[in-house]
VEXVO-553637 format. One record per residue (C-alpha): residue in one letter; x, y, z. Coordinates in steps of 0.2 Angstrom, whole numbers, padded with zeros to 4 digits, always signed. Layout:
% residues N
AXYZ;...
% end
This chain:
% residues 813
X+0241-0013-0181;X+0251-0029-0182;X+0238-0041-0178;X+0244-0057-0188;X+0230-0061-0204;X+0226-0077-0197;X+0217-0071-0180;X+0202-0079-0180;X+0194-0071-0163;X+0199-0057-0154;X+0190-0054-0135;X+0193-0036-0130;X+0176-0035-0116;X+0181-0025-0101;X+0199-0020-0106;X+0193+0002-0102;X+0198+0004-0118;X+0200+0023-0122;X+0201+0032-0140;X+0196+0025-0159;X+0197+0009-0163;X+0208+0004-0178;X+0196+0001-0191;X+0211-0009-0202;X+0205-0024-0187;X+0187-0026-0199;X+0199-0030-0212;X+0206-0043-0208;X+0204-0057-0219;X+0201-0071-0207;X+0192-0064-0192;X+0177-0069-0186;X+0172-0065-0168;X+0176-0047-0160;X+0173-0046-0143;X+0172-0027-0136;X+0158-0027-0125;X+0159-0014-0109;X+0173-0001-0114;X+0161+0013-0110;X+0176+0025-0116;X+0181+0018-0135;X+0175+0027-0151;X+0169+0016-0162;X+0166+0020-0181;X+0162+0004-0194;X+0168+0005-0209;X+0161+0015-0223;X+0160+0001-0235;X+0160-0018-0233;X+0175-0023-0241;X+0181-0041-0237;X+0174-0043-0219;X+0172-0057-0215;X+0165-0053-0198;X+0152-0065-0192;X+0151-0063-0171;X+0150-0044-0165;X+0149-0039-0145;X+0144-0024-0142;X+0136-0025-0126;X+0136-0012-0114;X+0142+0004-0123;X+0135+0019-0130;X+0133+0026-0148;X+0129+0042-0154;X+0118+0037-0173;X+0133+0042-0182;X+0145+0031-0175;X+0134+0016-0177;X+0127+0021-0194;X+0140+0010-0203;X+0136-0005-0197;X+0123-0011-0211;X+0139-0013-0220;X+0145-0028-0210;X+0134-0041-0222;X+0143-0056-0214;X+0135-0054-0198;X+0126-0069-0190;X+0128-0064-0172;X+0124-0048-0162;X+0124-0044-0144;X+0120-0025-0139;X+0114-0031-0121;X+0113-0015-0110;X+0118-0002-0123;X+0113+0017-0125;X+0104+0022-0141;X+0100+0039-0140;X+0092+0039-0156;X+0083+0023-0155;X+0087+0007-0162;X+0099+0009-0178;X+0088+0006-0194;X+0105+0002-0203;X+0103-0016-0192;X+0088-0020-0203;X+0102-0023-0217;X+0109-0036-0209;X+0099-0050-0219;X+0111-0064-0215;X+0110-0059-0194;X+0102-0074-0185;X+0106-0068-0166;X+0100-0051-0160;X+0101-0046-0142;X+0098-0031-0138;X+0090-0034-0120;X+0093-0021-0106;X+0094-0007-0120;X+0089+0009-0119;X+0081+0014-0135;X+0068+0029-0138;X+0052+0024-0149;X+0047+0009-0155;X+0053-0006-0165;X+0053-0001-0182;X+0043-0011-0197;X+0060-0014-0205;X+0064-0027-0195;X+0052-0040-0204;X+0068-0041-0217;X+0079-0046-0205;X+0074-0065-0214;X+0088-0076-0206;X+0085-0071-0189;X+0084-0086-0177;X+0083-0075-0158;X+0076-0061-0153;X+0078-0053-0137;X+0074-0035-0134;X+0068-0037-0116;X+0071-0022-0105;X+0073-0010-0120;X+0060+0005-0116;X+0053+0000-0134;X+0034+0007-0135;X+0019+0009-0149;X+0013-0005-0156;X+0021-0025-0160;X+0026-0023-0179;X+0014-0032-0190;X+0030-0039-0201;X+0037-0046-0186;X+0025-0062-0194;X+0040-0062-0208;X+0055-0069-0197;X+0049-0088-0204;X+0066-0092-0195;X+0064-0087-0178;X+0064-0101-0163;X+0065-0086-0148;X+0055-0071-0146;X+0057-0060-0131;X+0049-0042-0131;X+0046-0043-0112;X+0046-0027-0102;X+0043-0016-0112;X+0031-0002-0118;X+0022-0011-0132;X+0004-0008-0131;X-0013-0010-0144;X-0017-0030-0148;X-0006-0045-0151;X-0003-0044-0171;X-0012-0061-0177;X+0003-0062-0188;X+0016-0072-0176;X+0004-0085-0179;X+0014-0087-0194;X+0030-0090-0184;X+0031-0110-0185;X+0045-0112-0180;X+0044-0102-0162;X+0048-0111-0147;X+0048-0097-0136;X+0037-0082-0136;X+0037-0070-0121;X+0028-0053-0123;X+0023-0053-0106;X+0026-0036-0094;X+0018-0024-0108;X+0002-0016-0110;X-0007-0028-0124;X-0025-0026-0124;X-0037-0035-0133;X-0039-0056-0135;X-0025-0067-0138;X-0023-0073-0159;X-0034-0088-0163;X-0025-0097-0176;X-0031-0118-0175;X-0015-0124-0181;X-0001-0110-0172;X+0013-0113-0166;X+0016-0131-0166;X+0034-0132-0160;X+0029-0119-0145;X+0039-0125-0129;X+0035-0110-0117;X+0022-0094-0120;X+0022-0080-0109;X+0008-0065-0110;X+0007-0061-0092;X+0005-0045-0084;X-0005-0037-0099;X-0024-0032-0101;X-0029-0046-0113;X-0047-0051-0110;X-0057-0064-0121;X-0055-0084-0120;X-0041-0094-0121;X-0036-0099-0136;X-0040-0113-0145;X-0020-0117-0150;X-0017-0117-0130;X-0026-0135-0129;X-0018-0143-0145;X-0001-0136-0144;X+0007-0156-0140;X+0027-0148-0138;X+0019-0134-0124;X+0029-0137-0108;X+0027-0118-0100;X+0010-0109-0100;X+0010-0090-0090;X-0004-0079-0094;X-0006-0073-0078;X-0012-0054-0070;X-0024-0051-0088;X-0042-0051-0090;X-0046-0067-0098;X-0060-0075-0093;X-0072-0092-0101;X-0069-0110-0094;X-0055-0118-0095;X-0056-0132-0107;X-0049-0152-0109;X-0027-0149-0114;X-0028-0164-0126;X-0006-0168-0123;X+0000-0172-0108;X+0018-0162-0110;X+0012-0148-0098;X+0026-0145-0084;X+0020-0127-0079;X+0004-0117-0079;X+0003-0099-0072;X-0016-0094-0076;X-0020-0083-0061;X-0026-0066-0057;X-0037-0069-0072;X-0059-0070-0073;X-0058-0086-0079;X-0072-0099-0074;X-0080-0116-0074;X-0072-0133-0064;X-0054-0137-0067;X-0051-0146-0081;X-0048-0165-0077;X-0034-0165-0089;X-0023-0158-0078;X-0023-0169-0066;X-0016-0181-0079;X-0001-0173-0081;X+0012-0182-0073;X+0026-0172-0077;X+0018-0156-0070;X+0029-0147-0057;X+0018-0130-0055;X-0003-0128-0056;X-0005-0110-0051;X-0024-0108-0053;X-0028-0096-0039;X-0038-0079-0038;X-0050-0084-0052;X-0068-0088-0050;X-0065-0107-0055;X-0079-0117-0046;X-0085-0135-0042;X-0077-0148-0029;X-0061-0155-0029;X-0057-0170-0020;X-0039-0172-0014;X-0037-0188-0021;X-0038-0180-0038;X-0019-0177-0037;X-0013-0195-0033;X-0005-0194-0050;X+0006-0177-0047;X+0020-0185-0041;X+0030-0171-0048;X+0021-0157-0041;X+0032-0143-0032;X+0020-0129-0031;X+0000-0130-0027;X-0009-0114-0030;X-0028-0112-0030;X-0033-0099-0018;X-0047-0087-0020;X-0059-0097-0031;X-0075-0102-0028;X-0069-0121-0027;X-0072-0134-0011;X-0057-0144-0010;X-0062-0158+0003;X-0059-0178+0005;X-0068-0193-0001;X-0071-0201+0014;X-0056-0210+0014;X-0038-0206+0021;X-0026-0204+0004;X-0013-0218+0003;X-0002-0207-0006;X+0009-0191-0003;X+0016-0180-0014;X+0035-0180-0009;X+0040-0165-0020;X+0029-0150-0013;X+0036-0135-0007;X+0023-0125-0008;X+0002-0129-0006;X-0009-0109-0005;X-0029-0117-0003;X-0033-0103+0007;X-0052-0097+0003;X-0055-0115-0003;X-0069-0120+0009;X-0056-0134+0017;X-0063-0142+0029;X-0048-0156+0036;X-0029-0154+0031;X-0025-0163+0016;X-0019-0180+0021;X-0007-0180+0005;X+0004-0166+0017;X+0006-0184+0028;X+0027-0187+0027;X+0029-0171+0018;X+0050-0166+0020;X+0050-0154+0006;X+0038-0143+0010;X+0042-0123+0014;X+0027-0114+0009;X+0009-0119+0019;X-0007-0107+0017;X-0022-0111+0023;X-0031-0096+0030;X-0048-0092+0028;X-0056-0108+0028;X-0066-0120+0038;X-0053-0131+0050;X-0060-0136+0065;X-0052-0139+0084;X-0035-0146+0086;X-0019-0148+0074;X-0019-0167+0070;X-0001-0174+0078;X+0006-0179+0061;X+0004-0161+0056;X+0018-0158+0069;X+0030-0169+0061;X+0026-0161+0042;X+0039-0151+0035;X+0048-0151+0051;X+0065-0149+0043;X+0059-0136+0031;X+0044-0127+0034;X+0046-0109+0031;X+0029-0101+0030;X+0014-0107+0040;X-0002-0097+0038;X-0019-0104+0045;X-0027-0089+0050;X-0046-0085+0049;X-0051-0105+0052;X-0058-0111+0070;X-0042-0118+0078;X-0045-0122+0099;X-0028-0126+0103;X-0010-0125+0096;X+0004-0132+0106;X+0019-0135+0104;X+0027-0128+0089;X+0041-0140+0080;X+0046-0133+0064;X+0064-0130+0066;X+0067-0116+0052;X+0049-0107+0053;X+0051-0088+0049;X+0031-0083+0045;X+0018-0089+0058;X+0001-0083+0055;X-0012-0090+0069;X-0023-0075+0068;X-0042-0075+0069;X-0046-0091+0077;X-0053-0101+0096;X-0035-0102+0101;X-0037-0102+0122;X-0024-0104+0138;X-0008-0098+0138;X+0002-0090+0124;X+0013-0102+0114;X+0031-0100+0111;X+0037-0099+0093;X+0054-0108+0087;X+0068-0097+0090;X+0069-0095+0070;X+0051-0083+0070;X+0053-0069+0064;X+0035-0065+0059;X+0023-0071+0074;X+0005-0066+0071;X-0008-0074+0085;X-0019-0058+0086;X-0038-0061+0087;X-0038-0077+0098;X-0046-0077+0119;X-0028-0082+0124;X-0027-0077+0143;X-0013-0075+0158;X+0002-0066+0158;X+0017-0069+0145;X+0030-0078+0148;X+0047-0071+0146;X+0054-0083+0137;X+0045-0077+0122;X+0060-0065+0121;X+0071-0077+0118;X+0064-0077+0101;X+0077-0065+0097;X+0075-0064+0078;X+0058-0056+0081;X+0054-0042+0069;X+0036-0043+0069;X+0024-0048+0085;X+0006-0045+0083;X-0003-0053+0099;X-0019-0040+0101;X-0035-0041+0104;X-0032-0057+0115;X-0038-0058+0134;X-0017-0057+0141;X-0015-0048+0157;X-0003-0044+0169;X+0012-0031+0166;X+0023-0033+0147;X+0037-0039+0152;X+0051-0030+0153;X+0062-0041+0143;X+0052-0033+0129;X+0064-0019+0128;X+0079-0030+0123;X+0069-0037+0111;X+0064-0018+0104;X+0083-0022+0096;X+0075-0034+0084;X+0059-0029+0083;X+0052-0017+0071;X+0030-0021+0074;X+0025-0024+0089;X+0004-0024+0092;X-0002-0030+0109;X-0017-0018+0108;X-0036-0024+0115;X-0027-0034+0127;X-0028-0031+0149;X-0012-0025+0150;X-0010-0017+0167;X+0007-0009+0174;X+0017+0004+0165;X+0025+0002+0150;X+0045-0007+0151;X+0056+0007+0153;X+0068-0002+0144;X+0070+0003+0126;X+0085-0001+0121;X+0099+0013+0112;X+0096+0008+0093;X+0078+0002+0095;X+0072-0003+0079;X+0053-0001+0081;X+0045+0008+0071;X+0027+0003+0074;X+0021+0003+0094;X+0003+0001+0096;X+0000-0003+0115;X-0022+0005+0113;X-0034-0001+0124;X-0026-0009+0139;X-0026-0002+0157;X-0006+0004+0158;X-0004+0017+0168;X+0009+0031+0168;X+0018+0040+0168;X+0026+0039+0150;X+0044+0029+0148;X+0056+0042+0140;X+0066+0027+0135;X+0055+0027+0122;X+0064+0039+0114;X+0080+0026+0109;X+0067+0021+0096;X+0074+0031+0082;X+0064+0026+0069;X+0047+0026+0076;X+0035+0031+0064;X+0017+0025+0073;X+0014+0025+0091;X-0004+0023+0098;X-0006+0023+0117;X-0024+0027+0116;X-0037+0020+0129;X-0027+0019+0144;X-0023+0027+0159;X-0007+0032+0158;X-0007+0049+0169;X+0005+0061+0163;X+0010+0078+0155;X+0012+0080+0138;X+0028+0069+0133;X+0034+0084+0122;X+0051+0075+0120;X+0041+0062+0105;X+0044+0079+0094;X+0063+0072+0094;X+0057+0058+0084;X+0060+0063+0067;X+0051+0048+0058;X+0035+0049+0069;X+0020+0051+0058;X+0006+0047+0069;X+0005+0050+0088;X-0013+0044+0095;X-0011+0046+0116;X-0032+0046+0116;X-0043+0044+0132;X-0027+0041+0143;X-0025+0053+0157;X-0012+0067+0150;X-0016+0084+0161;X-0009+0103+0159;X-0005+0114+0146;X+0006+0111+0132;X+0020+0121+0129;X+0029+0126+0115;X+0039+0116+0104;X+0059+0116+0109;X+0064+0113+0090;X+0057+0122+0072;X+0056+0102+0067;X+0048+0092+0082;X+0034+0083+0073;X+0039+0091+0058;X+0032+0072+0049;X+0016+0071+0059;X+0002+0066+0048;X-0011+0059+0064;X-0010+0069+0077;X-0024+0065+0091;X-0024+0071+0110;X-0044+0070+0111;X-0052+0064+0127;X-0038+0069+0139;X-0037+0083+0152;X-0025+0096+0144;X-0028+0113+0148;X-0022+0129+0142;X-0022+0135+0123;X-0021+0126+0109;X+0000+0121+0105;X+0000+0134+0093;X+0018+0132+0092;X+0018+0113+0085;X+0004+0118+0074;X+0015+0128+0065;X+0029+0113+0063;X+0017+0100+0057;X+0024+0103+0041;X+0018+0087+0033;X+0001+0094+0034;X+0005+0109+0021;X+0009+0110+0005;X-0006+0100-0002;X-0002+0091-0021;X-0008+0078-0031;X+0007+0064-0030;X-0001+0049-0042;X+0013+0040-0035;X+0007+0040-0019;X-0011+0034-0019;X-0017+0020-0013;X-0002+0020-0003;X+0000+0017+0017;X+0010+0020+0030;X+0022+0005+0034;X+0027-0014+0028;X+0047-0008+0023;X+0055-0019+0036;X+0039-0027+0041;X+0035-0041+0027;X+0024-0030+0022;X+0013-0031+0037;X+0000-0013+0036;X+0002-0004+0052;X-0015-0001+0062;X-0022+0013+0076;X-0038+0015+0087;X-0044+0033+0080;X-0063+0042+0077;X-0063+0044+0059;X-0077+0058+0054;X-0087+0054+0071;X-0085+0036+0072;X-0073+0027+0082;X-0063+0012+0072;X-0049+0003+0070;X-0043+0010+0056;X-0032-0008+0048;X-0022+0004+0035;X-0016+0022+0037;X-0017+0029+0019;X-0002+0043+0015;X-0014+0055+0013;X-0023+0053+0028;X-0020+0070+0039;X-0031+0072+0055;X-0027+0084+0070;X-0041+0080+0083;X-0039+0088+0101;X-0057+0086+0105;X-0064+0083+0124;X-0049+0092+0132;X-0050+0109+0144;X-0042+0119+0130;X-0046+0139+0129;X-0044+0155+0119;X-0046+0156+0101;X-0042+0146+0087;X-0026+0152+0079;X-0027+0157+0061;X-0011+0148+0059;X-0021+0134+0057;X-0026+0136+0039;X-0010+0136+0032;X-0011+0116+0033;X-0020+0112+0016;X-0018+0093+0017;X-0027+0092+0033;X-0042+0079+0030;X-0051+0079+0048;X-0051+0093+0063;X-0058+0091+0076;X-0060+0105+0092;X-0077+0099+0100;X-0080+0098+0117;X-0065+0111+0122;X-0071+0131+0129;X-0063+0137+0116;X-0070+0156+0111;X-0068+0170+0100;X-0071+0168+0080;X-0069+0153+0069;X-0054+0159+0057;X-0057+0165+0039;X-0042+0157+0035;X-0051+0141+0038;X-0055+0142+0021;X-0038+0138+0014;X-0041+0119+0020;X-0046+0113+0003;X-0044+0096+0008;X-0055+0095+0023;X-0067+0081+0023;X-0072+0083+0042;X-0073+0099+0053;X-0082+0098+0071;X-0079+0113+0081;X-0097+0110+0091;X-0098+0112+0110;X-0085+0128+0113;X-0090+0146+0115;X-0087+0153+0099;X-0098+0168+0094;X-0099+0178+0078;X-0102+0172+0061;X-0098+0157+0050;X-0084+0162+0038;X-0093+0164+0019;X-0075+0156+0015;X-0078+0140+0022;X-0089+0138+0007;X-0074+0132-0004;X-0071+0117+0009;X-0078+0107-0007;X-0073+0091-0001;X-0080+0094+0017;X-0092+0077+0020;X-0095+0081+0039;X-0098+0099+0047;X-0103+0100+0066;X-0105+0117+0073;X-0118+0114+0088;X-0118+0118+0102;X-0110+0138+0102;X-0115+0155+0100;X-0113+0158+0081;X-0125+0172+0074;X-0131+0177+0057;X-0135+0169+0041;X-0128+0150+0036;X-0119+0153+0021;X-0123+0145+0006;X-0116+0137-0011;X-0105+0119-0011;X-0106+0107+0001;X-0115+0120+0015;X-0132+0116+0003;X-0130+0098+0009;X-0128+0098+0029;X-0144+0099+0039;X-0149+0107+0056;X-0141+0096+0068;X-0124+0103+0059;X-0131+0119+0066;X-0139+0112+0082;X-0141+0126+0099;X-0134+0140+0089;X-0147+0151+0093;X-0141+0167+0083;X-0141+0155+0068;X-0154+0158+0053;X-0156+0152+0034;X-0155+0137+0027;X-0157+0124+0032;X-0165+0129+0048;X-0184+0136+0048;X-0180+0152+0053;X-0177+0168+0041;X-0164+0180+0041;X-0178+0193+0036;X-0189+0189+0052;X-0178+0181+0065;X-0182+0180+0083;X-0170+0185+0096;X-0161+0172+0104;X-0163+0164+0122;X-0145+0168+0128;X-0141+0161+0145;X-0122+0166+0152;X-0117+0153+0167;X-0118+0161+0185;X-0103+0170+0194;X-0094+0158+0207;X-0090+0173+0216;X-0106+0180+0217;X-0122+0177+0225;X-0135+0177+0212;X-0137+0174+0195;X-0140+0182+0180;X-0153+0173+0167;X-0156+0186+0151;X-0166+0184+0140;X-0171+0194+0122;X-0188+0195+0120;X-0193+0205+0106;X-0186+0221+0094;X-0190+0233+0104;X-0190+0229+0126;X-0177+0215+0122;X-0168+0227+0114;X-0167+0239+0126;X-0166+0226+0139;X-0150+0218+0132;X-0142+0237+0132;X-0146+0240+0151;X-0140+0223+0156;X-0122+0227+0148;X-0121+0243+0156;X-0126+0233+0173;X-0113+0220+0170;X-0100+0234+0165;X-0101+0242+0183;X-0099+0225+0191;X-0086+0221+0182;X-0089+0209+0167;X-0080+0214+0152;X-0083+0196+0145;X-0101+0196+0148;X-0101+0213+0141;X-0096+0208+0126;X-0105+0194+0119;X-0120+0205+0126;X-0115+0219+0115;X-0112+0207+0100;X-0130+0200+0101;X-0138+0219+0103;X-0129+0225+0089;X-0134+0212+0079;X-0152+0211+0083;X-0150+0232+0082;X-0145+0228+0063;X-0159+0218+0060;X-0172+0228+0067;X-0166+0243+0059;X-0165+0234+0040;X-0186+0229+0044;X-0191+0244+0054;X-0183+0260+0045;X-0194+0272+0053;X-0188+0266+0072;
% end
């Protein structure tokens, strides 16, 4: 209250003020700048009428305002400055701010307003910069925004702005920055022949523009700073007429035609991202002999051929840090790399290099490279590997031979898979003790994994050594607080039994130990893993039953669950079933597809397994979310299919073929809405298909073959699509799509497998209503005496139903 009258500027930010704030302080004749930004706590209520304030600066930034606390403020006319960064409107941006005709600076970036920008602002005439980036501001760009003849700096990024770019901020001359990009703009980009002349930088990027570029874009002599990347423009790219160009952002566009020879003419140019485009024609290197200045090269995923004259380049380009040609049908490295001590950044996979790494590239970026990718090109040999600070060393997909190279000791990414390196490992590979990922499949290394490995598990989160000839058992020496959470060890001769250390690794989330020979029980102790998703122990040697689980949550996460091809016995593990709570509850989460499992922790790296998707055996290269399979196919398992089983609605595949399983198939199959595959051929199930599997409407593939189903197919959906072999040996069987009727059906060959114990063996065989009929009685009643219960029954079940049938033709029997 007894603030002296010739305080100038008061800075109150970040004091926790609490309670009102003395309006009198408006008044006072000679101030000019307040300061109260981030006093989350203080009321603050302008005054009702602007009486001699003189107020020109106002902070308000970071604090929150019901509308009638901030409805005043139209009344403070001296106002050149605002700055509302990372306040709360509740009810929008306040309209009484579109008063302010003398404001020059409004930021109100980081804001949370509801709504969109209203049309008043167009009187806001003296405004200079405009920053509402980060404001939740939707609808459309105000048309009147084309009013603000003042304003230098406009920044809507961010936001919600949608519908076209109004064709009036052409009228904004004097705009030196405009940045809209991060929206959802559709429609072509203004065309005005003489806009913007004092534009400096323009950003549109991450939008859904399409049409050409515009023809201001190549006269606009004061543009530094083009980005109008991730839209969907498209055209050639045509001659910049100015030479002021420092960076250019055009890719993730459709734009076409040869790169304009213009820009290699611009000497000042630190930046040229023209990459993931369909650009064409050939580039020789020596086109960038003038780009002295160049820090970052970017044209991958074109159709250009970047290639050299002939000649070896007298030149280099001492400021890279970053060249991506990958996809650029390069055939040689690019001699300009020659010297090159700045460089971090080198990617040049997918192309067309031949044979050994030319020894200068050794000494390139030695200091400084921090990426290397040359994967997918025809490399023989690479050996040794110098780069001092390396983290991410792609060598994948190439003619690499001999013994496996040791990275630097910096590596943390190490990628070599799909190579014919041969021998054993050596162990000093584990001295690479920043590892977190190491993919070294589908080579020709054998021997044992060494041991070491399991001190590196402490480090490492991937590590892939599948498709190798691996022999041995795997280390038994996963360290307490292992940090893997991806094992894939498929298709390698280990043998067993299982290392329990294995269950250190807390976080595992994918282990595939499929196509081996690892010879033991089943390791019911994985279900203590409460991250695992996806457990694939395939074509190994694992034996006996499978006992229930010991918790309510062992594999409560399990998404993959495959025990095909083994030797397990017993009933199906009714008691896991039930915990595979992953597998139930089946919704629609947008957010989720498209989605895979793995890449946090892992540089994004996709997790991968050896697995038979709908019949076919692949490599499956990325595990989708949504992806649920149980497949316990080719095993000894007996007794009947639990009805349990329907209660997992997500499931996508099922597969119970080649086991003696018996009895019925479930109606509550029919719950498996989400069911794509189903084979449950080569078992001894009897009775009829379920009329409920008919909603199974996404089901693709249906195999029953090879049982002893009976009665009519049902019809309707997706059981109109599947033809006979779905249906194959099921003797009992008639409708569609097989040629026989329901109405006239022939009574099965029915052949039950000799007793062990006896010395004969029974061959029966229905042949006709009436003899066949009264054969198949007497044979029960003879297997009943000798003590058959089992034969009796599926006896009794084919002469009923053959009884019904003759009884519904031939009522006069």
């Amino acid at each position: 209250m007894n603030l002296p009258s010739s305080l100038r500027t008061l800075n109150l930010k970040y004091c926790d003020l609490r309670g009102k704030f003395p309006k009198n302080i408006f008044h006072l004749p000679n101030l000019k700048s307040l300061y109260l930004g981030y006093n989350e706590n203080l009321a603050l209520y302008f005054p009702k009428v602007n009486r001699s304030i003189n107020l020109q600066l106002l902070d308000l930034s970071g604090m929150s305002f019901s509308t009638e606390s901030i409805d005043s403020i139209g009344n403070l006319q001296s106002l050149k400055y605002l700055d509302l960064c990372g306040t709360s409107f509740p009810g929008g941006l306040p309209k009484t701010i579109m008063n302010l005709s003398s404001l020059e600076h409004l930021d109100a970036s980081g804001s949370s307003f509801s709504g969109g920008l209203p049309n008043s602002i167009g009187n806001l005439v003296s405004l200079e910069y405009l920053n509402l980036q980060l404001s939740d501001l939707s609808g459309s760009i105000p048309i009147s925004l084309g009013n603000l003849s003042q304003l230098n700096y406009l920044d809507l990024t961010s936001n919600y702005f949608s519908g076209q770019i109004p064709s009036s901020l052409t009228n904004l001359r004097q705009l030196e920055l405009l940045d809209i990009s991060y929206n959802q703009l559709e429609g072509s980009i203004p065309d005005e022949v003489a806009a913007f002349p004092n534009l400096i930088s323009l950003d549109l990027s991450f939008n859904l523009l399409n049409g050409t570029l515009p023809s201001w874009l190549y006269t606009a002599s004061t543009l530094k700073y083009i980005a109008v990347r991730n839209n969907q423009l498209n055209g050639d790219v045509k001659e910049f007429q100015y030479k002021s160009l420092e960076e250019i952002f055009l890719e993730n566009n459709k734009l076409t035609g040869p790169i304009p020879s213009s820009i290699f003419q611009f000497v000042n140019l630190t930046i040229l991202d023209l990459s993931s485009n369909n650009l064409s024609g050939i580039v020789e290197f020596d086109m960038f002999s003038k780009l002295q200045n160049l820090q970052h090269l970017h044209l991958s995923y074109n159709s250009l051929s970047l290639s050299s004259n002939g000649t070896s380049a007298n030149y280099t380009l001492p400021n890279l840090q970053s060249l991506h040609l990958s996809s650029c049908n390069v055939k040689e490295f690019p001699q300009f790399l020659k010297g090159s001590k700045s460089l971090q950044h080198l990617h040049l996979f997918n192309n067309k290099i031949y044979g050994k790494v030319p020894k200068w590239m050794l000494d390139m970026g030695k200091e400084s490279l921090w990426t290397l990718n040359l994967s997918h090109n025809s490399f023989t040999d690479f050996e040794p590997l110098p780069w001092k600070k390396i983290h991410i060393l792609d060598l994948s997909s190439n003619l690499i031979q001999g013994n496996l190279p040791i990275p630097p000791s910096t590596t943390r990414f190490f990628f070599i898979s799909n190579n014919s390196l041969s021998g054993e490992i050596s162990s000093l590979i584990c001295n690479v003790s920043s590892l977190r990922v190491l993919d070294l499949s589908h080579n020709n290394l054998s021997g044992i994994i060494p041991q070491c490995f399991g001190n590196l598990s402490k480090s490492l989160s991937v590590l892939k050594l599948e498709m190798n000839k691996f022999r041995g058992i795997i280390p038994p020496t996963f360290m307490k607080k292992c940090d893997l959470s991806y094992l894939n060890l498929h298709g390698n001769q280990l043998e067993g039994p299982l290392t329990q250390s294995i269950i250190n690794c807390r976080g595992l989330e994918v282990l595939d130990l499929g196509n081996n020979k690892i010879n033991d029980t089943f390791p019911h102790w994985l279900g203590s893993l409460a991250q695992l998703q996806v457990l694939v122990l395939r074509s190994n040697k694992f034996h006996g039953s499978i006992h229930g689980a010991r918790s309510s949550h062992s594999f409560s996460k399990i998404q993959i669950f495959d025990l095909s091809n083994n030797y397990f016995t017993g009933p199906l593990p009714v008691k896991y079933i039930k915990n595979f709570k992953a597998m139930t509850n089946l919704t629609e989460d947008e957010s989720v597809i498209g989605s895979y499992i793995g890449g946090h922790g892992s540089g994004g790296y996709s997790y991968s397994i050896g697995i038979r998707i709908k019949g076919v055996e692949i490599e499956l290269v990325k595990i989708f979310i949504k992806l649920m399979i149980i497949d316990l196919s080719n095993n000894e398992f007996h007794g009947e299919i639990p009805e349990v089983i329907g209660e997992l609605d997500s499931l996508k595949q099922l597969n119970l073929s080649h086991n003696n399983l018996n009895g019925c198939i479930p109606t509550s199959m029919g719950n498996l809405t989400a069911l794509e595959s189903l084979d449950l051929s080569s078992n001894k199930l009897v009775g009829k298909i379920p009329t409920q599997l008919t909603s199974l409407v996404s089901l693709e593939v249906l195999n029953l073959s090879q049982n002893q189903l009976v009665g009519p197919i049902p019809l309707g959906n997706q059981f109109n699509t599947f033809g006979n072999d779905s249906y194959a040996n099921n003797l009992g069987l008639c409708g569609f799509p097989l040629s026989k009727s329901c109405d006239n059906i022939e009574a099965p060959i029915f052949h039950e497998e000799a007793d062990p114990d006896s010395g004969f063996e029974w061959k029966v065989t229905f042949m006709g209503f009436g003899s066949g009929l009264v054969l198949g009685i007497s044979a029960a009643y003879i297997m009943l005496t000798l003590g058959r219960p089992n034969w009796l029954v599926r006896m009794v079940e084919e002469a009923s139903y053959k009884l019904k049938r003759y009884l519904r033709g031939r009522r006069n029997l």
